[in-house]
C-alpha positions as CSV (number, residue, x, y, z in Angstrom):
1,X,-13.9,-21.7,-12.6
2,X,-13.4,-21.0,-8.8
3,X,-10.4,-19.1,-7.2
4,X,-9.8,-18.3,-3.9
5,X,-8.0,-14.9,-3.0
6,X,-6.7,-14.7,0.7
7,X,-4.6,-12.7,2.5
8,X,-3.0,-15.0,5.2
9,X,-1.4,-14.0,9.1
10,X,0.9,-14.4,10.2
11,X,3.3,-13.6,7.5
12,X,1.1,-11.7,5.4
13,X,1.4,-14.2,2.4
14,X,-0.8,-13.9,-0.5
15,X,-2.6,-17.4,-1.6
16,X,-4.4,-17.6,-4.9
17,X,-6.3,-20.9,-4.9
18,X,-7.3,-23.0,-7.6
19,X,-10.7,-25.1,-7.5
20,X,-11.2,-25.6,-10.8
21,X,-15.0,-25.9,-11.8
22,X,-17.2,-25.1,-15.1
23,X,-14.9,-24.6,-18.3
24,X,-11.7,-25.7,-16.5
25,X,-11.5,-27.8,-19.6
26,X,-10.7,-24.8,-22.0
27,X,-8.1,-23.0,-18.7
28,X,-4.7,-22.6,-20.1
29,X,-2.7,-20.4,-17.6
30,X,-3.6,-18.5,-14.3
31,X,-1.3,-15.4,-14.1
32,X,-1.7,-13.7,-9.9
33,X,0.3,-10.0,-10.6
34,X,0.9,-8.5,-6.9
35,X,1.9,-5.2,-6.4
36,X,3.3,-5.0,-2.9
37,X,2.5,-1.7,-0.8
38,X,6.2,-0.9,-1.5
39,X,5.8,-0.9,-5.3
40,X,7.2,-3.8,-6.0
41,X,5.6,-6.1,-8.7
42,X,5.5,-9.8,-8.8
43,X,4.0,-12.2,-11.1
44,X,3.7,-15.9,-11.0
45,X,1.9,-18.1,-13.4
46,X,-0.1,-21.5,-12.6
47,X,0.9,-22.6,-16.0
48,X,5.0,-23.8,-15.5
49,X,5.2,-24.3,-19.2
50,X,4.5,-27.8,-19.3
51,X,0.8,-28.4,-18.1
52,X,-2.3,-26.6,-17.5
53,X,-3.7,-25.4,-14.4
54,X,-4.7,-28.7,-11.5
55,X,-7.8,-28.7,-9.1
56,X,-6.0,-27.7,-5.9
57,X,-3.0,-25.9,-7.4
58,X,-1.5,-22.1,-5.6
59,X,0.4,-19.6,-6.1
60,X,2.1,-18.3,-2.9
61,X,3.7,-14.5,-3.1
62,X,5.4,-12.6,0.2
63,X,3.2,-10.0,0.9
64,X,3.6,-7.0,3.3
65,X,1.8,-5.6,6.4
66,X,-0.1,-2.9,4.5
67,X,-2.5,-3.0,1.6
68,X,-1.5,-5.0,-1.3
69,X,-2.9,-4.9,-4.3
70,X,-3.8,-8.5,-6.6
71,X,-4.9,-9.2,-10.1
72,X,-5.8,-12.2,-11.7
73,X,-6.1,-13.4,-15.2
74,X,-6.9,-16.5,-16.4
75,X,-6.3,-17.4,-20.3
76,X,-9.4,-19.7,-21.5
77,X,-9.4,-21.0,-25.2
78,X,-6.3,-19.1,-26.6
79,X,-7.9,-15.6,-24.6
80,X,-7.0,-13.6,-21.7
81,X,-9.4,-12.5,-19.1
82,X,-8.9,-10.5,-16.0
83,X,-11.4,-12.1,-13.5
84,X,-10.0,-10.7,-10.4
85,X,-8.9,-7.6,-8.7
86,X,-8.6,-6.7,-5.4
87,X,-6.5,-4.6,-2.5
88,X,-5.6,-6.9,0.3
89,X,-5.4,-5.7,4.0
90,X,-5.0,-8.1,7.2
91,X,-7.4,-7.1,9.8
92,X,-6.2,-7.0,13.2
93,X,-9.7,-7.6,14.7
């Protein structure tokens, strides 16, 4: 499945995107966990309890100015995987 990661300006908001793809068939839940650059941790899940995961749904989180740093796991057929993980900075080029 695809997911798109971005850190966005001006606000610094984090967007996890959902594309959907190969296997989306078997996705149950898409967990983003964010841990802000002042500790604090947030997660949001793509499943809301009642459905799976759409082509085209996001998850939005406040970000901060400095690094931030995002995982992603995805639960697929009853397991979960961690398919992403990555420190977010906004460049200022």
């Amino acid at each position: 499945v695809e997911l798109v990661l971005s850190k966005q300006r001006p606000d610094s908001s984090i967007h996890l995107l959902y594309n959907g793809g190969k296997g989306e068939v078997f996705v149950q839940n898409i967990m983003m966990k964010v841990t802000l650059g002042n500790g604090t941790v947030i997660q949001q899940y793509m499943n809301n309890g009642n459905r799976k995961p759409h082509r085209g749904d996001e998850l939005v989180v406040e970000g901060t100015r400095g690094p931030d740093f995002v995982q992603v796991y995805l639960t697929s057929a009853g397991t979960t995987y961690k398919v992403m993980e990555e420190s977010l900075v906004l460049s200022y080029l």
